[in-house]
C-alpha positions as CSV (number, residue, x, y, z in Angstrom):
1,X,18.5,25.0,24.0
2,X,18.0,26.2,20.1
3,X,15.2,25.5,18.5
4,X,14.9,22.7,16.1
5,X,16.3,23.5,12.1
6,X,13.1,23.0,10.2
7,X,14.9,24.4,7.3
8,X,17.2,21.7,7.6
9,X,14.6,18.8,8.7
10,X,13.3,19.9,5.0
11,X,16.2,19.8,3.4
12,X,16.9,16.3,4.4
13,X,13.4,15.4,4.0
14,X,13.5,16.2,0.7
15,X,16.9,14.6,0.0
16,X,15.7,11.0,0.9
17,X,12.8,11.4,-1.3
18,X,9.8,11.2,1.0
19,X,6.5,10.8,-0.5
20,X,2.8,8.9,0.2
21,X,1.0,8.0,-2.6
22,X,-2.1,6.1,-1.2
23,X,-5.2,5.2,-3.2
24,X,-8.4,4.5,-1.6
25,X,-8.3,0.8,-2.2
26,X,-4.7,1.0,-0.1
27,X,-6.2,3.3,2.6
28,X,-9.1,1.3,3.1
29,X,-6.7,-1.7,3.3
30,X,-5.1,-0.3,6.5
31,X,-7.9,0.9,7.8
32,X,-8.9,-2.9,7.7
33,X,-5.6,-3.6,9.4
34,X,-6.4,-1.5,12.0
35,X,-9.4,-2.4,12.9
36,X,-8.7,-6.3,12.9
37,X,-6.4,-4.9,15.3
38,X,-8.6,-3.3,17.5
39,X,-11.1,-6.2,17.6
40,X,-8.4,-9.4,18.0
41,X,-6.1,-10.4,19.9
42,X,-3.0,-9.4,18.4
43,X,-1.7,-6.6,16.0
44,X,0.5,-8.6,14.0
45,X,-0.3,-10.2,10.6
46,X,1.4,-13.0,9.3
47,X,1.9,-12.9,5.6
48,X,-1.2,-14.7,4.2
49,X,-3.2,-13.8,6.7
50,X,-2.7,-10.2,5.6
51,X,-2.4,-11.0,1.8
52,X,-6.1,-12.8,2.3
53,X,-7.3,-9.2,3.8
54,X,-5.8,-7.5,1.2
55,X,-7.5,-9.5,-1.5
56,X,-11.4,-9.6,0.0
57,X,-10.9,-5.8,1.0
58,X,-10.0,-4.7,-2.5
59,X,-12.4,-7.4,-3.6
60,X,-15.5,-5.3,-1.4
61,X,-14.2,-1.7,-2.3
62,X,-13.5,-2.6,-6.2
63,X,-15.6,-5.1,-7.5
64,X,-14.7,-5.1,-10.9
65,X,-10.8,-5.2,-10.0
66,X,-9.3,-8.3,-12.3
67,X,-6.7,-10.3,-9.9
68,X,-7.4,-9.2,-6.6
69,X,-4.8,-11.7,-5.3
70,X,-2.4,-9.7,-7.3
71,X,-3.5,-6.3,-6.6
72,X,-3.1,-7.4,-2.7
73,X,0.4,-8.3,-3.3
74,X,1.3,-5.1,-5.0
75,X,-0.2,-3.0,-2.7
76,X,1.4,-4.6,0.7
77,X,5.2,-4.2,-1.5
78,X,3.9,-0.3,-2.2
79,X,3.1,0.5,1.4
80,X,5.7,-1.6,2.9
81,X,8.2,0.7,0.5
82,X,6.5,3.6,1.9
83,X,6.9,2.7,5.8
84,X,3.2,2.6,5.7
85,X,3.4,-1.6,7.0
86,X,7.0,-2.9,8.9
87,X,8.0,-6.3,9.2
88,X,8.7,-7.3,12.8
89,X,10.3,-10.8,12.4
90,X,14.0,-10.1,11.2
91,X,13.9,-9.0,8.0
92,X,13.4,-12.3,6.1
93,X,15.5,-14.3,9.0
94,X,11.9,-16.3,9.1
95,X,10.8,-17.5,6.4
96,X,7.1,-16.5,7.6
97,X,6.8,-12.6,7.9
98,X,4.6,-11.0,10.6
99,X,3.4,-7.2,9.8
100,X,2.4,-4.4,11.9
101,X,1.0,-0.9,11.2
102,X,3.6,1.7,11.8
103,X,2.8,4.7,13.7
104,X,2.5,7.3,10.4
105,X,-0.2,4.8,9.4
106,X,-2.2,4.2,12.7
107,X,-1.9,8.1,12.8
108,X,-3.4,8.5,9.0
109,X,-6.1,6.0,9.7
110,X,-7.5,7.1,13.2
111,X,-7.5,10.6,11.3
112,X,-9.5,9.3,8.5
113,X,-11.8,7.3,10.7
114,X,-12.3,9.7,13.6
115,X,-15.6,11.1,13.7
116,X,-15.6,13.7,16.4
117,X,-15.8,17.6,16.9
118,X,-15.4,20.2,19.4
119,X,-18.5,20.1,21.5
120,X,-18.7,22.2,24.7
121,X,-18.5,19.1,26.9
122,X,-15.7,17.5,25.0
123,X,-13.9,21.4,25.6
124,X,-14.8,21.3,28.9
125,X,-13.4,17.7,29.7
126,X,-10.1,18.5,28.0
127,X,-8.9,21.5,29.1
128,X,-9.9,20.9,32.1
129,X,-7.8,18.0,32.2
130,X,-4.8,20.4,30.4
131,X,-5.0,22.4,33.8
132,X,-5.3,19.5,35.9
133,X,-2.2,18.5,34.2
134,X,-0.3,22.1,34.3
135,X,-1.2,22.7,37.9
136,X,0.8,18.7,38.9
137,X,3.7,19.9,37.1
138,X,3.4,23.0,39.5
139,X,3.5,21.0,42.4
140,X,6.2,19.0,41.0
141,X,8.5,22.1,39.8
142,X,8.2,23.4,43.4
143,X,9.2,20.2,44.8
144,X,12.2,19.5,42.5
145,X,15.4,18.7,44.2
146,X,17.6,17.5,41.1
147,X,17.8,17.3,37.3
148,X,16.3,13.9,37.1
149,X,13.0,15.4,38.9
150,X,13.1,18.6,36.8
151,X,13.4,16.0,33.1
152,X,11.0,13.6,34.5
153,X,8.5,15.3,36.6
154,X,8.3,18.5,35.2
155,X,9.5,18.3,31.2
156,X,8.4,15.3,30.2
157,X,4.7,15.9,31.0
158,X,4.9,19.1,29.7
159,X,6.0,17.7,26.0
160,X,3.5,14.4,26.3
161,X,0.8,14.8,28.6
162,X,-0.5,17.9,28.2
163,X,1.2,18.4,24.8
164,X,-1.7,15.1,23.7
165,X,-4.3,16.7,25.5
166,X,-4.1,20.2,23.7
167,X,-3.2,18.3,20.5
168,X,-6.7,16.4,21.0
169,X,-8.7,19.9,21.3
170,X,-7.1,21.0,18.1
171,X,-8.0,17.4,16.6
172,X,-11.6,18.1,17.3
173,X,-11.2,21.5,15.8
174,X,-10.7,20.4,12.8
175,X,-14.0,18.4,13.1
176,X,-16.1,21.1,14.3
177,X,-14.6,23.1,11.2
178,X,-16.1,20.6,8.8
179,X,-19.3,20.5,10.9
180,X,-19.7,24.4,10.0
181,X,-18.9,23.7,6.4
182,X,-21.4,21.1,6.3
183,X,-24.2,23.6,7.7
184,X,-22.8,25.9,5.5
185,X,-23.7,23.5,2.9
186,X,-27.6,22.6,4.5
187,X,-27.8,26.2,4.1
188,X,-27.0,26.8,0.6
189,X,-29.3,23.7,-0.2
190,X,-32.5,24.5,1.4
191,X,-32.3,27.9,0.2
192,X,-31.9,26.4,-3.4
193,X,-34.7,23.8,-2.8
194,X,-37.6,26.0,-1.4
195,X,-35.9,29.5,0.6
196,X,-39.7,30.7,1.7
197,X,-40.0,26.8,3.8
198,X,-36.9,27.0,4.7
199,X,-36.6,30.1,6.7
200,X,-37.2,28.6,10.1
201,X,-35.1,25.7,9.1
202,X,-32.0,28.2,8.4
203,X,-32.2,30.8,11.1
204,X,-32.4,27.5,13.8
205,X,-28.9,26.2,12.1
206,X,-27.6,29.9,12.2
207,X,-28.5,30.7,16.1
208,X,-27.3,26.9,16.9
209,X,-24.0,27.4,15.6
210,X,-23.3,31.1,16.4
211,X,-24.5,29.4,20.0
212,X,-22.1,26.9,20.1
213,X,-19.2,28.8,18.9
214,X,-19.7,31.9,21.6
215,X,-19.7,29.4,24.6
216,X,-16.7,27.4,23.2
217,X,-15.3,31.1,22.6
218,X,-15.9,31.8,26.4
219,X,-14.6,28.5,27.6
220,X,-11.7,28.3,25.9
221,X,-10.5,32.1,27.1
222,X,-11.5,30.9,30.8
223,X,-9.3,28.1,30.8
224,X,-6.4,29.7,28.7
225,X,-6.3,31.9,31.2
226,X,-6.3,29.6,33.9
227,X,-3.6,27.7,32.1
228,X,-1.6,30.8,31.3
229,X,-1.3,31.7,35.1
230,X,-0.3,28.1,35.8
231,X,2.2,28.7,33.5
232,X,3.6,31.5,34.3
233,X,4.1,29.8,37.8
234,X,6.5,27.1,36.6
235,X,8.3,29.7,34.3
236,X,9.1,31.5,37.6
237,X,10.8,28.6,39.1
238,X,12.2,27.5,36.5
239,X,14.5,30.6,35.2
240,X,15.2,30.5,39.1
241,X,17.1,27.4,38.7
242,X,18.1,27.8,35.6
243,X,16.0,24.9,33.7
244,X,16.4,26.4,30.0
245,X,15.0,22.9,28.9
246,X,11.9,23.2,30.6
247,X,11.4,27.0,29.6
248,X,11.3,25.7,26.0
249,X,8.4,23.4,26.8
250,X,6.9,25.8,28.8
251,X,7.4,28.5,25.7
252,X,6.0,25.5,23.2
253,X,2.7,24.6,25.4
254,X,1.8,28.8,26.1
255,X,2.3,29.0,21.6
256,X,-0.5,26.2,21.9
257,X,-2.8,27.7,24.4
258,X,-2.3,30.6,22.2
259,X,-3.0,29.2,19.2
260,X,-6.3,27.8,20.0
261,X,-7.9,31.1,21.9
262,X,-6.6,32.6,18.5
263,X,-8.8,29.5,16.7
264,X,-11.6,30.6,19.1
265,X,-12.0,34.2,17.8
266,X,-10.7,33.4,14.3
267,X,-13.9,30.9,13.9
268,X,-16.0,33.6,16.1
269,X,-15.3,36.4,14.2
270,X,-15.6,34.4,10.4
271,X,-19.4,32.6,11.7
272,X,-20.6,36.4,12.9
273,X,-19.7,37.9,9.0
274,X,-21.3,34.5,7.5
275,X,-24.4,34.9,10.1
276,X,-25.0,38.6,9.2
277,X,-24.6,38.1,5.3
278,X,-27.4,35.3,5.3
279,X,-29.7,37.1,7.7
280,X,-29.3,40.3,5.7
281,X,-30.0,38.4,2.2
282,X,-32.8,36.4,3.9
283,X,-34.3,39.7,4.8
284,X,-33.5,41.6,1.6
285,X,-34.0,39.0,-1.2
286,X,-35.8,36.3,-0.1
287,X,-38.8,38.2,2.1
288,X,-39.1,41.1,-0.2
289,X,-39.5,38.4,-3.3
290,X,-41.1,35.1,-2.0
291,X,-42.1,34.0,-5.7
292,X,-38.3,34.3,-7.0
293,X,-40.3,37.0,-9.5
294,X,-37.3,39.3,-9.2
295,X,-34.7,36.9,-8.9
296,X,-36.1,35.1,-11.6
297,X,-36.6,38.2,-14.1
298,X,-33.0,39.6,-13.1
299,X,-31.6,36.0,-14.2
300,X,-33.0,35.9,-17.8
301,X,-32.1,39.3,-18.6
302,X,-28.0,38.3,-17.7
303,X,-28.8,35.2,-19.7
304,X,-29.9,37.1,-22.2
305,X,-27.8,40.2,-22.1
306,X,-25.5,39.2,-24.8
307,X,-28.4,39.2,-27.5
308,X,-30.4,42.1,-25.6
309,X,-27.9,43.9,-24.0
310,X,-28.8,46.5,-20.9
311,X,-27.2,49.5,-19.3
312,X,-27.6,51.5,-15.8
313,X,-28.3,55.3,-16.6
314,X,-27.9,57.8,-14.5
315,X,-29.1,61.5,-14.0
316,X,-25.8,63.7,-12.8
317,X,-27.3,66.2,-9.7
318,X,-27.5,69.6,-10.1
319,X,-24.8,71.8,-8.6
320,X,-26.2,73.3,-5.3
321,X,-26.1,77.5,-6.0
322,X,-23.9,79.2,-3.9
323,X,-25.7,82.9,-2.7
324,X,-22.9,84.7,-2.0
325,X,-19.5,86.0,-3.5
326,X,-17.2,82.7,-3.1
327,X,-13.9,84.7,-0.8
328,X,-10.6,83.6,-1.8
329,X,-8.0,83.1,1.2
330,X,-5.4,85.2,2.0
331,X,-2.3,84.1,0.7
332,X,0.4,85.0,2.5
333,X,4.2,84.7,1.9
334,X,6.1,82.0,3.6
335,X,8.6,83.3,6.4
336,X,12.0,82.2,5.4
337,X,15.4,83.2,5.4
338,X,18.1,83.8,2.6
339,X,19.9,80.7,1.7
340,X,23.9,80.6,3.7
341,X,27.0,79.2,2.0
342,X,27.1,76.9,5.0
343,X,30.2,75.6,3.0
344,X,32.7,78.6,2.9
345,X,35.3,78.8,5.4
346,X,35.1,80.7,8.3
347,X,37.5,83.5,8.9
348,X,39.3,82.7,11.9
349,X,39.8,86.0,14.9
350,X,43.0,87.9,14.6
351,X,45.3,86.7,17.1
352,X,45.5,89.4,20.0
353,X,49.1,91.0,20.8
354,X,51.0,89.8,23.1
355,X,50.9,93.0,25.2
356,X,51.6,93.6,28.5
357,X,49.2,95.9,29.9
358,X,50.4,95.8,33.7
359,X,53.8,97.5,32.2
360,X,51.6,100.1,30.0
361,X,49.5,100.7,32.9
362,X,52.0,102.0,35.4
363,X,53.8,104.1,32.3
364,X,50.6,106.0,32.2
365,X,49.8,106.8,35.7
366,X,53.9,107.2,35.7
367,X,53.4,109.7,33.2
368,X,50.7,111.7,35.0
369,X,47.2,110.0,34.2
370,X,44.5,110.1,37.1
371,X,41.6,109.0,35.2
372,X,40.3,105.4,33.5
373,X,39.9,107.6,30.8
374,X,43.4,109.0,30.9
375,X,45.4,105.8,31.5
376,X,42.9,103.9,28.6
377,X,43.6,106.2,25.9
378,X,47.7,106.2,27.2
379,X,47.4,102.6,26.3
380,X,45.4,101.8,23.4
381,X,47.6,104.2,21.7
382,X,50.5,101.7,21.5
383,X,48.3,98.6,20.2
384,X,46.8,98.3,17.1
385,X,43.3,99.5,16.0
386,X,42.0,95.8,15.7
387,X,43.4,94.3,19.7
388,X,42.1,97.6,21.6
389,X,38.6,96.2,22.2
390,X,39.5,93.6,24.3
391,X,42.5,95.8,26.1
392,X,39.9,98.2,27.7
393,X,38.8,95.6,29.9
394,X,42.5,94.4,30.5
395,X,43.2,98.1,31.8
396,X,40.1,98.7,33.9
397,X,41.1,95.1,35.6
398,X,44.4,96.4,36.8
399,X,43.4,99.4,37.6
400,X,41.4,98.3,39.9
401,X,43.8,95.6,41.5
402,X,46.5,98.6,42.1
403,X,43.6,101.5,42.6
404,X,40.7,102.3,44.4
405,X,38.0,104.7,43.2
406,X,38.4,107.8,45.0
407,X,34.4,109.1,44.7
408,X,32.7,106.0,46.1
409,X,31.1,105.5,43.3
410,X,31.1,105.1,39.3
411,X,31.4,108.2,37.1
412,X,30.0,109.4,34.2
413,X,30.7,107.4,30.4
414,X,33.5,109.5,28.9
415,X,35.3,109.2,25.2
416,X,38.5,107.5,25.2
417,X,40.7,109.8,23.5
418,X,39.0,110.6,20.2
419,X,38.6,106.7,19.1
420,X,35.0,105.0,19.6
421,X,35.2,104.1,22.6
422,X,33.9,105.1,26.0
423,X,34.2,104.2,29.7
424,X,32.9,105.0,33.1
425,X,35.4,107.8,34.3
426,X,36.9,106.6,37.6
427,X,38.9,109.3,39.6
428,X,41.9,107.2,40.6
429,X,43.9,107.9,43.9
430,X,46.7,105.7,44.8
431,X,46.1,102.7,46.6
432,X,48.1,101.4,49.5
């Protein structure tokens, strides 16, 4: 299975057009929906109904709003345009419409009304629950017999059950991220109000936080790993029978597992930096200068340093004195080699004669020659200078097929006639 085109999705996403343009008045309009919703009996609105609730909500949000009725009208036609509201009657086939929230706007008002963060409990709870899930869709990929028990028992809880349970954890990240920027906030505040009061007050917040973060840290890589192993489990059986549907899932839920132990150091590693940086100005600034004299003092004089301008000075060091004679290195010449013409051709061998030495060979020990010395010089006089290299060996070869050294033993090295070369002197005797 190929993953999904988001290049495309966007393409045709932004070909129709899609846009949300939502005020506050319209938000807190379907957040009214929704929670008449939640406390009645039924989640459909018939058209007054939901045009009065329009009208008082904007009425309570914007008092000074001229028309309310008409705002309310206006506002159901924008969000119905927007998909935000769908009609569930027919279209206009009765003449009395009943709406309904649709899912993008249920999804945007929980979000906006959800007030909960990552707390070690609440981890606890839901990944738990994530494993709880994994570890059934163990039991039910070793106990699938067909396709419709590897779709529905193993794939589809992967992508909705524990797909919604992970997706809650990262919900609640997102809270527990604007919990730290609101201490980070408390922080900066108390230290503006009174820093020498609020000392206890600030350490406390730090060590609370940088508390809860290790132990989420440490829960969060416990159960990831729990969850990884499960994992891997089901991947097993799956590439075993092939399931490439299910190994996409599988792939999709180990990226989120990933993605929040990644959130869990990420958050870890950013609260340690903020922790030391306050700690060490808490020590440095505010305990060294209680009274803000400093502080104070250092603040007019960059107010002020455009009329009474200041500089840093600084005295250069002296040079330490060396006692002894500096010694300069050796320098010695780089070993290299004289540059090659690698590019002229290369003069190919002279071909050898075709010579045949067998022939020349018997001439000579035909002609009375009963040394290697004899018989090499008989020969090597009827080649040319540049082949009779390579016919001394020829010579001693068949010598020593058709003779046998008479002396048991190698001779002496002996000229070859008066050229350059020389040979061991054999003392040939005819061979049988």
């Amino acid at each position: 299975m190929r993953d999904h085109d988001h290049h495309r999705t966007i393409a045709r996403l932004a070909q129709r057009g899609a846009a949300l343009r939502v005020d506050t008045a319209e938000l807190c309009c379907l957040a009214a929906m929704h929670l008449q919703g939640a406390v009645g009996e039924s989640t459909l609105f018939e058209e007054e109904r939901l045009a009065a609730l329009f009208e008082a909500t904007i009425e309570a949000v914007e008092p000074a709003a001229e028309n309310p009725r008409k705002r309310a009208t206006h506002a159901i036609e924008r969000l119905r345009a927007q998909r935000l509201i769908v009609r569930l009657d027919g279209e206009g086939i009765v003449r009395a419409g009943e709406y309904a929230l649709s899912p993008l706007a249920v999804n945007i008002v929980e979000r906006q009304l959800a007030d909960e963060h990552l707390t070690r409990a609440s981890l606890d709870g839901l990944m738990t629950s994530v494993v709880s899930g994994l570890t059934a869709v163990r039991v039910a990929a070793e106990g699938a017999a067909s396709e419709d028990d590897w779709d529905g028992r193993v794939r589809v809880p992967l992508e909705v059950v524990v797909a919604e349970l992970l997706n809650g954890v990262e919900r609640r990240q997102l809270g527990l991220d604007e919990q730290q920027r609101q201490v980070r906030a408390e922080i900066t505040r108390l230290l503006e109000a009174d820093w020498l009061d609020a000392l206890g007050g600030i350490e406390a917040l730090l060590d609370a936080t940088a508390d809860t973060l290790v132990e989420l840290r440490r829960l969060l890589l416990q159960h990831t790993n729990l969850a990884h192993a499960v994992l891997d489990d089901v991947r097993i059986l799956a590439q075993e029978h092939g399931r490439l549907e299910v190994l996409v899932a599988l792939r999709r839920t180990g990226d989120q597992l990933d993605r929040l132990l990644a959130w869990g150091h990420s958050r870890h590693a950013a609260w340690s930096a903020y922790h030391g940086s306050v700690h060490r100005f808490l020590r440095d600034v505010v305990r060294l200068d209680p009274d803000r004299q400093l502080s104070g003092r250092l603040r007019e004089q960059i107010g002020a340093w455009p009329e009474t301008p200041f500089t840093l000075r600084l005295a250069q060091s002296p040079r330490l004195t060396v006692l002894r004679p500096p010694a300069r290195p050796v320098e010695r010449p780089a070993v290299v080699r004289p540059a090659q013409d690698w590019s002229a051709p290369v003069a190919a061998p002279p071909e050898a004669p075709s010579v045949d030495v067998a022939a020349l060979v018997e001439a000579a020990l035909a002609g009375g020659a009963a040394r290697l010395s004899e018989v090499a010089a008989v020969v090597l006089a009827q080649v040319p200078e540049d082949a009779r290299y390579g016919l001394i060996g020829r010579v001693a070869a068949v010598l020593a097929g058709r003779a046998r050294d008479g002396h048991g033993g190698a001779g002496p090295w002996v000229a070859v006639g008066e050229g350059p070369y020389e040979v061991t002197e054999w003392t040939l005797e005819a061979g049988e």
